[in-house]
C-alpha positions as CSV (number, residue, x, y, z in Angstrom):
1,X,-24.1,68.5,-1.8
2,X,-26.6,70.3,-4.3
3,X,-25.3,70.0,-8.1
4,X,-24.2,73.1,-9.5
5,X,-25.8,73.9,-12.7
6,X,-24.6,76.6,-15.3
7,X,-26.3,79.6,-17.3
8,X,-24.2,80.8,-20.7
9,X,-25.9,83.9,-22.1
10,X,-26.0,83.0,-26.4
11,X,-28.6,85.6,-27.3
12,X,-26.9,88.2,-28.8
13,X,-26.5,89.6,-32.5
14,X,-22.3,89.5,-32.5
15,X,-23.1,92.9,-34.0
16,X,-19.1,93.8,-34.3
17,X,-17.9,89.9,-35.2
18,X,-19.9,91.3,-38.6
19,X,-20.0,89.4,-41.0
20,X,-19.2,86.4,-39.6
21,X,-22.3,86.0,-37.3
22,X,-24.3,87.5,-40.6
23,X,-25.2,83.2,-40.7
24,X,-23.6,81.8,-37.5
25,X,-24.4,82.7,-33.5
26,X,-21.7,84.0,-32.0
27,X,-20.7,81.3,-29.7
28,X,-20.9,79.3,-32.8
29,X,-18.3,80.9,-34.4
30,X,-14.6,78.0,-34.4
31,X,-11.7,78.8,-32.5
32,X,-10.3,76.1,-34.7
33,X,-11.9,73.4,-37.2
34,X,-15.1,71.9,-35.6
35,X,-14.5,73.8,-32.2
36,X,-16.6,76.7,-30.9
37,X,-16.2,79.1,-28.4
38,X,-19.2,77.5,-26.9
39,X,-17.5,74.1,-26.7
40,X,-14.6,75.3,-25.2
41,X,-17.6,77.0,-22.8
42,X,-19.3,73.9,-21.6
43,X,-15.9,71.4,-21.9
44,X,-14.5,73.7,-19.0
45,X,-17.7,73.2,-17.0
46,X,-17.1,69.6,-17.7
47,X,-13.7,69.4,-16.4
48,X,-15.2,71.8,-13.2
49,X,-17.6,69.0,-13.0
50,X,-20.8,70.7,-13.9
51,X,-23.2,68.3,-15.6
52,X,-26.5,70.9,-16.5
53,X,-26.1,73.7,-18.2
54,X,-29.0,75.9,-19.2
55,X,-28.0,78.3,-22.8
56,X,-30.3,81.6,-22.8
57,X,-30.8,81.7,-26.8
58,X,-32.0,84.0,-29.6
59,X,-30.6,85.1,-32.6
60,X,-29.6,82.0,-34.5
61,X,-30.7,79.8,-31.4
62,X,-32.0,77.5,-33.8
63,X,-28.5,76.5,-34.9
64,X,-27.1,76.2,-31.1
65,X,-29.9,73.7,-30.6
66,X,-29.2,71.9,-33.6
67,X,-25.6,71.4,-32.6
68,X,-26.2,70.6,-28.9
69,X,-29.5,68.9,-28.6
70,X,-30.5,67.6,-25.2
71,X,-27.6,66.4,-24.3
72,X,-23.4,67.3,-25.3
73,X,-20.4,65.0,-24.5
74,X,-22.3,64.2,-20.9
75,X,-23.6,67.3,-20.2
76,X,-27.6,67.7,-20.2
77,X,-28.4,71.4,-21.8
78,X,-31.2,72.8,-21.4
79,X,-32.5,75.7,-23.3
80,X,-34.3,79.3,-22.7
81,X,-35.6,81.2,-25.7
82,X,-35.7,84.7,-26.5
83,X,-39.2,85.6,-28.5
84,X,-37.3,88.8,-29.0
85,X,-34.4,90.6,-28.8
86,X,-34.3,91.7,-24.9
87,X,-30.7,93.5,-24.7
88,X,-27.8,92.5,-22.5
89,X,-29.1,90.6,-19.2
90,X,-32.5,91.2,-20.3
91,X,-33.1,87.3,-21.4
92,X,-31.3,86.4,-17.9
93,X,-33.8,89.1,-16.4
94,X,-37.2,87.8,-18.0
95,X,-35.9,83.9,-16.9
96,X,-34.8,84.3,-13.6
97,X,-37.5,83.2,-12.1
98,X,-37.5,80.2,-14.0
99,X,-34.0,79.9,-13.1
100,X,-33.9,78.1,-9.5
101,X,-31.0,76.8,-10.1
102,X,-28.8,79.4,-8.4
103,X,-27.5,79.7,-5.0
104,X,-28.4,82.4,-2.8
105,X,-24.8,83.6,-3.4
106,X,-25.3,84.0,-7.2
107,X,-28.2,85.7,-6.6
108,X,-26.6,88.2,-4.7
109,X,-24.3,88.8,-6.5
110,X,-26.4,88.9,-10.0
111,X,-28.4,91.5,-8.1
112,X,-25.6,94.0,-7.0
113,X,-24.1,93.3,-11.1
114,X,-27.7,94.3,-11.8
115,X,-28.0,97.4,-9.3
116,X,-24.4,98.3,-10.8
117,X,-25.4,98.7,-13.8
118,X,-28.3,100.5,-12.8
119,X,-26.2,103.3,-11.4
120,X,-24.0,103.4,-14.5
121,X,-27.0,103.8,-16.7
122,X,-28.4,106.4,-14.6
123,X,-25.2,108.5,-14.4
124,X,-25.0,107.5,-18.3
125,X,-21.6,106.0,-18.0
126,X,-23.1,102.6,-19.3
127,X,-21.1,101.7,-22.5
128,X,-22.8,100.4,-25.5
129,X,-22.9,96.8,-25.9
């Protein structure tokens, strides 16, 4: 069987977690002393037994990197940079072919997410983000 690999999306500005991702990424931010919402993220990828995950980055990414490295608690990251702010999916969008590590499934399914959202931006619907 083919190892199943991970993608978190940890690009965004936290815009309405303000101030507190003013200096910290969002999935920085502790859900209790010395443990992030990103922890908690890759520790339940751990337990599904996913050893790769790939973190799209930009604002802050700097401090995700310092924090995970190459490798966290047995589970290789790997990372994807943002040179600038691309919007919701838009890092995801601009990587995907990078990405091979999705099954055809995923990809399906990313795509139908993506035509989705499509629609609801053309019958303007879409909700800020």
């Amino acid at each position: 069987m083919k190892e199943v690999k991970a993608l978190i999306l940890c690009g965004g500005f936290g815009k309405r977690l303000r101030p507190l991702t003013e200096t910290t990424p969002k999935p920085l931010l502790e859900i209790r002393s010395d443990f992030t919402i990103l922890d908690k993220q890759i520790l339940e990828l751990q337990k599904a037994d996913i050893k790769t995950v790939f973190l799209l980055i930009g604002y802050l990414g700097e401090k995700i990197k310092q924090r995970y490295g190459d490798n966290w608690k047995g589970v290789q990251i790997n990372y994807c940079e943002e040179d600038k702010p691309l919007g919701t999916l838009g890092g995801l969008r601009r990587d995907f072919n990078r990405l091979i590590v999705m099954s055809l499934s995923v990809m399906v399914i990313l795509f139908l997410i993506l035509m989705f959202l499509h629609l609801l931006k053309r019958l303007n619907f879409l909700p800020v983000f």
